[in-house]
C-alpha positions, -999 to +999 in steps of 0.1 A: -271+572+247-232+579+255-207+552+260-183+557+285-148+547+276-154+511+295-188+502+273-169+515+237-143+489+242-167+465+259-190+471+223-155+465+205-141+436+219-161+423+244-200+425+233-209+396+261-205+422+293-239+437+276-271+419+276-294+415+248-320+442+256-287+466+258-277+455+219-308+461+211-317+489+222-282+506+210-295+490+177-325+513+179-314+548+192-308+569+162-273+581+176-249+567+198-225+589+212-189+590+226-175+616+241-137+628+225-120+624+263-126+592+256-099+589+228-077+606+252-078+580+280-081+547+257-050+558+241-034+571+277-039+533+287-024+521+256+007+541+259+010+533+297+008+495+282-029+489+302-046+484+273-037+458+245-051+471+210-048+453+172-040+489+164-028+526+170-053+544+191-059+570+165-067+542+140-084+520+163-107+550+175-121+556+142-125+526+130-143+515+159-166+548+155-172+547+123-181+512+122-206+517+151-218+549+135-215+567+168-209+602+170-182+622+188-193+644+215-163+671+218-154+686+247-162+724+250-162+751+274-198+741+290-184+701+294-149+716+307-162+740+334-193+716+345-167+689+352-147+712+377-182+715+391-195+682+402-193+673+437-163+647+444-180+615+441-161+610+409-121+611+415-117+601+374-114+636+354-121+614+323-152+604+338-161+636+351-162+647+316-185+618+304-202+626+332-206+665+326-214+654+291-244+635+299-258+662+324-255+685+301-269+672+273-293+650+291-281+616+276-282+582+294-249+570+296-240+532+293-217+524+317-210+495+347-200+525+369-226+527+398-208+562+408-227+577+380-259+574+393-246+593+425-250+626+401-282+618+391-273+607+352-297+579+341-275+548+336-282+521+314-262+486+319 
């Protein structure tokens, strides 16, 4: 499964927003991923002062990673060109990228964004 930037926070600060068959079953996938645009707009939020971390982004990022053992999806030319191709449901670019991301690797994505769905990703939340 793929967090979008939303659900990695929400599994990092605030675990409540998921229910208990989502823990679980985040317990029982053998990877977790996150895509790297991710890291770009947490810590685009942070410098704009929208997001309130208890550190750096860079050092928050990892930690938060590494203690989740989730791996990092990076962005590549397949994810950059497929997100300039999605219809225009989605106006975020990060999320386009999550989005592209999940399509083409054909991962659910956790996420509270109904949008998604509108591209035919399966959506878990």
């Amino acid at each position: 499964m793929l967090l979008d930037t939303c659900a990695l926070l929400w599994l990092a600060h605030q675990r409540e927003n998921f229910s208990e068959e989502i823990l679980k079953k985040m317990d029982e996938i053998p990877v977790l991923y996150v895509s790297a645009i991710s890291a770009f707009e947490i810590s685009l939020k942070y410098n704009q002062g929208k997001l309130i971390l208890p550190a750096q982004p860079i050092d928050w990022f990892k930690t938060i990673v590494d203690h989740h053992y989730i791996s990092i999806v990076d962005l590549n030319v397949d994810i950059c060109i497929k997100a300039t191709q999605l219809p225009q449901i989605h106006k975020d670019p990060c999320d386009r990228f999550i989005i592209a991301t999940a399509m083409l690797y054909s991962i659910p994505v956790i996420t509270g964004d109904e949008k998604f769905k509108e591209y035919g990703v399966q959506v878990v939340l």
